[in-house]
PDB file of N, CA, C and O in Angstrom:
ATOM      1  N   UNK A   1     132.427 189.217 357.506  1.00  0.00           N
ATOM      2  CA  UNK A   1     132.297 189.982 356.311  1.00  0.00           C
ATOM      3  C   UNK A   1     132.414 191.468 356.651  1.00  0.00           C
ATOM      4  O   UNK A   1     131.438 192.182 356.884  1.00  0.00           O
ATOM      5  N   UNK A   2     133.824 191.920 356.664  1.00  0.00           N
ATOM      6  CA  UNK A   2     134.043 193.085 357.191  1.00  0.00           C
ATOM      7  C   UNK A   2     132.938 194.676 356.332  1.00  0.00           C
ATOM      8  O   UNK A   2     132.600 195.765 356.795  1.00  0.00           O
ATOM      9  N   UNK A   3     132.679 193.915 354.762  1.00  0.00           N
ATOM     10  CA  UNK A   3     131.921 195.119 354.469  1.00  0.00           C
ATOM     11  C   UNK A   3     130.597 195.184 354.722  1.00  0.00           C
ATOM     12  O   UNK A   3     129.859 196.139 354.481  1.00  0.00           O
ATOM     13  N   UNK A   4     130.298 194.106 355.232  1.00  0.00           N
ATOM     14  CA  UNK A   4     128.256 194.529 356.029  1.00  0.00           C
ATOM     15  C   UNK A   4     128.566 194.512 356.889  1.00  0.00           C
ATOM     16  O   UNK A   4     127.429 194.250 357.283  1.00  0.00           O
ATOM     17  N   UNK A   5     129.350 194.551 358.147  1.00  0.00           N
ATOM     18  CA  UNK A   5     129.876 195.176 359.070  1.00  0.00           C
ATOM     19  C   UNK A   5     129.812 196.529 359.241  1.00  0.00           C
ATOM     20  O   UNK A   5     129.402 197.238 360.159  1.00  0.00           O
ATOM     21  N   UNK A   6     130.565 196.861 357.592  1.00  0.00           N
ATOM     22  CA  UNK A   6     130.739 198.336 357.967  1.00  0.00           C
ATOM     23  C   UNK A   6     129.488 199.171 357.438  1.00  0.00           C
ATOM     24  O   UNK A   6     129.363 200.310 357.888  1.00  0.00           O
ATOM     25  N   UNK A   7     128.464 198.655 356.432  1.00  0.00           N
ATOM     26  CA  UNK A   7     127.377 199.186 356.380  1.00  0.00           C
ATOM     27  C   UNK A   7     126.505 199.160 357.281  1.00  0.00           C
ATOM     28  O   UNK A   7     125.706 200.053 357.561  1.00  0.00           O
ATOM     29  N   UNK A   8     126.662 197.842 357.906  1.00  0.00           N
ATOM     30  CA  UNK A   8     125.380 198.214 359.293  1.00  0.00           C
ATOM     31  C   UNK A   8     125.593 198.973 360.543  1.00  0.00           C
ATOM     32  O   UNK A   8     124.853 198.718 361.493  1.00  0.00           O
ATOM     33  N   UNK A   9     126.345 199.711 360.642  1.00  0.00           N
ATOM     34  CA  UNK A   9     127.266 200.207 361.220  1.00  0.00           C
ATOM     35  C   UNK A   9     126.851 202.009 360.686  1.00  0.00           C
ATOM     36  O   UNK A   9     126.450 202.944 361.379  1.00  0.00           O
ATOM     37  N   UNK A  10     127.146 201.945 359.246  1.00  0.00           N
ATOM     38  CA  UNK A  10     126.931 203.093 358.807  1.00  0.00           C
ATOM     39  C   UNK A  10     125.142 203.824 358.898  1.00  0.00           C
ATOM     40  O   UNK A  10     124.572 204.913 358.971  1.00  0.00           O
ATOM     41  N   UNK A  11     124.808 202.164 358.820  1.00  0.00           N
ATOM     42  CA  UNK A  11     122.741 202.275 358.788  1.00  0.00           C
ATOM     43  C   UNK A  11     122.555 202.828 360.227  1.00  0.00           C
ATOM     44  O   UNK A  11     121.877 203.833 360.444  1.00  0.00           O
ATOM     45  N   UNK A  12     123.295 202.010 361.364  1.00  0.00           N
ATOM     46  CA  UNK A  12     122.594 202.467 362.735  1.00  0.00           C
ATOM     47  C   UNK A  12     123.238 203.639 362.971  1.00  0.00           C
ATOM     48  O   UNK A  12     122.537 204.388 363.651  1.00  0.00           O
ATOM     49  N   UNK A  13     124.522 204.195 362.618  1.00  0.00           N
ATOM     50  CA  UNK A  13     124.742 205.776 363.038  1.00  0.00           C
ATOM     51  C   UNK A  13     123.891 206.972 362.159  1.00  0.00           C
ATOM     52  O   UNK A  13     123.980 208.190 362.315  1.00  0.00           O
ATOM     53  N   UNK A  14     122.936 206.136 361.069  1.00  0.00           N
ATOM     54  CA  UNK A  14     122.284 206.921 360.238  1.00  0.00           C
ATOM     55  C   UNK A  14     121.051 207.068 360.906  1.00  0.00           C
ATOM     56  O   UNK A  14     120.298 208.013 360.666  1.00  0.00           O
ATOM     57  N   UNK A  15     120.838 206.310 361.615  1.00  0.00           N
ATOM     58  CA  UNK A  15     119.168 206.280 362.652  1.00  0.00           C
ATOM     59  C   UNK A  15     118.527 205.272 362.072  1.00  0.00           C
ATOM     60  O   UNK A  15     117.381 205.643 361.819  1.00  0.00           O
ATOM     61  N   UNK A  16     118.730 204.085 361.712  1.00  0.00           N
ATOM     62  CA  UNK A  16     117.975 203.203 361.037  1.00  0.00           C
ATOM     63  C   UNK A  16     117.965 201.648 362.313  1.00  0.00           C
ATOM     64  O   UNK A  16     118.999 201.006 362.491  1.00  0.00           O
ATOM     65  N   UNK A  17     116.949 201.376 362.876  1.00  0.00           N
ATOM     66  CA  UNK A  17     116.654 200.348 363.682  1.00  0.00           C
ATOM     67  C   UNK A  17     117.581 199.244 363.570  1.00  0.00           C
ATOM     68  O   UNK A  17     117.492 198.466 362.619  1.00  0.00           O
ATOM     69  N   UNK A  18     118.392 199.124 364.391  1.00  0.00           N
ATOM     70  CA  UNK A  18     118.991 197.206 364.285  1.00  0.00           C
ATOM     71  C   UNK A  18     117.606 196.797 363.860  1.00  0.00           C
ATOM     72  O   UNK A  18     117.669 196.896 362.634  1.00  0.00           O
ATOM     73  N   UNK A  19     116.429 196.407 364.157  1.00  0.00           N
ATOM     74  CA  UNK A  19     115.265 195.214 363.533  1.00  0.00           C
ATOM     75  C   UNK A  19     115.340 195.736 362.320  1.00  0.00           C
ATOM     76  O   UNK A  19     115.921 194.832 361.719  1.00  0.00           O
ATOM     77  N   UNK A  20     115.152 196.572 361.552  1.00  0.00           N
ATOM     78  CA  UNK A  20     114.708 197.151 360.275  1.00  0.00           C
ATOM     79  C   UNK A  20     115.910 197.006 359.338  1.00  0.00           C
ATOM     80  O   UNK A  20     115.834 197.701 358.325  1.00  0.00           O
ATOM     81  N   UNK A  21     117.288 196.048 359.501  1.00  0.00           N
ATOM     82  CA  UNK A  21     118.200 196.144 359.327  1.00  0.00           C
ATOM     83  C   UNK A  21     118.252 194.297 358.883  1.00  0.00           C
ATOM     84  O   UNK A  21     118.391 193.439 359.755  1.00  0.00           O
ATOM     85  N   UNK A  22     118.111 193.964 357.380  1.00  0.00           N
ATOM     86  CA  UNK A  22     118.425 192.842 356.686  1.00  0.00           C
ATOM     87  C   UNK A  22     119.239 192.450 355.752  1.00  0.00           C
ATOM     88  O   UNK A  22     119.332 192.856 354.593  1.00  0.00           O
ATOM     89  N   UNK A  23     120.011 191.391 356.473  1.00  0.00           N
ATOM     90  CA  UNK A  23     120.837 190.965 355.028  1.00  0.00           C
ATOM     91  C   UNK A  23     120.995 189.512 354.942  1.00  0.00           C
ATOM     92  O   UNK A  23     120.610 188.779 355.853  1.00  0.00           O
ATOM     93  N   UNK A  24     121.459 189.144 354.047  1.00  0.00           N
ATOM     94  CA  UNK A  24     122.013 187.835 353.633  1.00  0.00           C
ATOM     95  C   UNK A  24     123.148 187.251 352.842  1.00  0.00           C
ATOM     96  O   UNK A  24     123.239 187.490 351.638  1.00  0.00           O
ATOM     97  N   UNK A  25     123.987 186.521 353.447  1.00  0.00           N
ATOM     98  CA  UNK A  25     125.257 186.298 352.683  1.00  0.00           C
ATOM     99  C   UNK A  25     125.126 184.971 351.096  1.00  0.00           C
ATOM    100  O   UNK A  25     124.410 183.985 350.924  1.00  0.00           O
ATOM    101  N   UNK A  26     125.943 185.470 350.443  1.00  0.00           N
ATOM    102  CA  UNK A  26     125.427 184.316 349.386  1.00  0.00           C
ATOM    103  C   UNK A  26     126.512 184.083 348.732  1.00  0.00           C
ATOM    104  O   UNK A  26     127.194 185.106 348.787  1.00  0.00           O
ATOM    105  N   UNK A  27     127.243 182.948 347.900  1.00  0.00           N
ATOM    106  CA  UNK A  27     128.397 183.118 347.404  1.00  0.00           C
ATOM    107  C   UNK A  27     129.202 181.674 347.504  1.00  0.00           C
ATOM    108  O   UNK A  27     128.580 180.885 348.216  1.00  0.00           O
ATOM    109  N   UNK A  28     130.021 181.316 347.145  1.00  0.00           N
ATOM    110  CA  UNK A  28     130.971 180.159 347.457  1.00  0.00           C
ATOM    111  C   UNK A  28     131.172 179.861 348.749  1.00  0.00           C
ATOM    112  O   UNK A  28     131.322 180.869 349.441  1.00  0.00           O
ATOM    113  N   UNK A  29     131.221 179.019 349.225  1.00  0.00           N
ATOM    114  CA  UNK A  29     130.960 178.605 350.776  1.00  0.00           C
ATOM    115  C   UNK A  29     132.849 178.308 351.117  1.00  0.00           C
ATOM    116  O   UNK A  29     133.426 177.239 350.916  1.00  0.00           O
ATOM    117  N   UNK A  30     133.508 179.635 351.684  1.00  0.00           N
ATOM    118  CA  UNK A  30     134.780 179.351 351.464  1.00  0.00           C
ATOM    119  C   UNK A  30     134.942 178.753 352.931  1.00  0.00           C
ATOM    120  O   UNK A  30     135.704 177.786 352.929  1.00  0.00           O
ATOM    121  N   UNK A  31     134.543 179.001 353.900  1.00  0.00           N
ATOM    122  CA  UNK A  31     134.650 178.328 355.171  1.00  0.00           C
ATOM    123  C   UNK A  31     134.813 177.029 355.131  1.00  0.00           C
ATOM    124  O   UNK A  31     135.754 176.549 355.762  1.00  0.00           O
ATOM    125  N   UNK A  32     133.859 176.105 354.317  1.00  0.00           N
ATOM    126  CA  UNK A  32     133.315 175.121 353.826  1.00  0.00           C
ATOM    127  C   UNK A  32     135.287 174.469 353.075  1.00  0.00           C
ATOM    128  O   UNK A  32     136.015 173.604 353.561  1.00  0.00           O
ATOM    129  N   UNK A  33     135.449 175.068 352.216  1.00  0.00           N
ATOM    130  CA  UNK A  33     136.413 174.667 351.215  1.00  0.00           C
ATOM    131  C   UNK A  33     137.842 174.795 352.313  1.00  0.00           C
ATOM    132  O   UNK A  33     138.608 173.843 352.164  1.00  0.00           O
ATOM    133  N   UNK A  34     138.253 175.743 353.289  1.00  0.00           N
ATOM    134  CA  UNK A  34     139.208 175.541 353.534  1.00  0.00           C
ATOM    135  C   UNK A  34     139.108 174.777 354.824  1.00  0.00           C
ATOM    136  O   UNK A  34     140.147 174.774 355.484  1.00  0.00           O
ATOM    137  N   UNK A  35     137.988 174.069 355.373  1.00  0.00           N
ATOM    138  CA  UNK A  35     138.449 172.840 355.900  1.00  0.00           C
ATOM    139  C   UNK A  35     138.258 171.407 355.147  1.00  0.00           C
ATOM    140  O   UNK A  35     138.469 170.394 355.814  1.00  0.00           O
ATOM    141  N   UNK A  36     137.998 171.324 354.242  1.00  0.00           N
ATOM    142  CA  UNK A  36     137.913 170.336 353.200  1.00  0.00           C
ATOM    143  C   UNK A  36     139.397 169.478 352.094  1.00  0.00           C
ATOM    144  O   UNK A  36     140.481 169.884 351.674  1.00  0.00           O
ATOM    145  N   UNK A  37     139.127 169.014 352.063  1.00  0.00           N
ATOM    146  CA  UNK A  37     140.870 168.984 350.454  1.00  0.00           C
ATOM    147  C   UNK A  37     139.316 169.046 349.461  1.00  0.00           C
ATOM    148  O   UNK A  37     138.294 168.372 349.597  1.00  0.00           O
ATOM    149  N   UNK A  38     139.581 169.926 348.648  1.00  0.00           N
ATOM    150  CA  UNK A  38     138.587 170.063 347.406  1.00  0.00           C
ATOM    151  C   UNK A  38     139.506 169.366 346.442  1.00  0.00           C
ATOM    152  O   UNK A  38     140.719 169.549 346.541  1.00  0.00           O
ATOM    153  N   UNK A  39     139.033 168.615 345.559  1.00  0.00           N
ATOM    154  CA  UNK A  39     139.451 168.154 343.886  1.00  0.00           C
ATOM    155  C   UNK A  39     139.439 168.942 343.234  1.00  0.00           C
ATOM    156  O   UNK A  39     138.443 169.662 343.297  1.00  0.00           O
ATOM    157  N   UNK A  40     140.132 169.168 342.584  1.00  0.00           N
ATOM    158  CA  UNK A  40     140.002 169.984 341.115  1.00  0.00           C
ATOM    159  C   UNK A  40     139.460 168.982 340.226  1.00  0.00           C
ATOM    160  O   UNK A  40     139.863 167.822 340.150  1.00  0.00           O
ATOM    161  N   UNK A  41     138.378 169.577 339.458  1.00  0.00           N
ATOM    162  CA  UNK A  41     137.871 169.121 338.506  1.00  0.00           C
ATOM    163  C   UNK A  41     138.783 168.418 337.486  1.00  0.00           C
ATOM    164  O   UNK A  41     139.894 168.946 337.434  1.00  0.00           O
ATOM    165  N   UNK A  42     138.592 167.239 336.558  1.00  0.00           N
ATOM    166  CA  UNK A  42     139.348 166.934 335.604  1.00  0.00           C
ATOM    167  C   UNK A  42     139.328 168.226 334.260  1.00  0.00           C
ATOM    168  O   UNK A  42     138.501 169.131 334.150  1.00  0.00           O
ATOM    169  N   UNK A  43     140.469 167.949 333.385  1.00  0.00           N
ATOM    170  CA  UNK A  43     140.543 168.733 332.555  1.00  0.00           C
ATOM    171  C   UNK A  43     140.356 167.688 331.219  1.00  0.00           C
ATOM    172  O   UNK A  43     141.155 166.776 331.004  1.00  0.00           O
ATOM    173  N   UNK A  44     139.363 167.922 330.496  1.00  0.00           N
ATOM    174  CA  UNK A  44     139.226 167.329 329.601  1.00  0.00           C
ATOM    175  C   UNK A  44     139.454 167.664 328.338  1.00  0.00           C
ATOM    176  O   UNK A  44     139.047 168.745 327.913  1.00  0.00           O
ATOM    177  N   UNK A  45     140.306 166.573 327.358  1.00  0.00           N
ATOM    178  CA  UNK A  45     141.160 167.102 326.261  1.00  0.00           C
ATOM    179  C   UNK A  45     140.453 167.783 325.052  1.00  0.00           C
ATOM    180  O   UNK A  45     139.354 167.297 324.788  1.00  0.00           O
ATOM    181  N   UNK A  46     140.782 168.598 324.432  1.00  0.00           N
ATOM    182  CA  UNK A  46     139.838 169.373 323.570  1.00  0.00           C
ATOM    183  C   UNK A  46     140.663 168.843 321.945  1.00  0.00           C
ATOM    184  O   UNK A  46     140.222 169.247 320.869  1.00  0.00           O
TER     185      UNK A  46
END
């Protein structure tokens, strides 16, 4: 995730501790999907 890369990056040249330094990724699990064959959902007639 090249952009918390580049913020933690920006935190420790700011003087802010690697320990004092938290994050967490959250989101569609694309790693997940491109070793997978995913289905597309059915399309149901309206």
């Amino acid at each position: 995730m090249p952009f918390m890369r580049h913020v933690r990056g920006q935190l420790l040249k700011a003087g802010v501790a690697a320990r004092d330094i938290h994050y967490e990724a959250f989101g569609p699990d694309l790693w997940l999907a491109a070793t997978q064959k995913i289905r597309p959902l059915p399309v149901r007639p309206t």
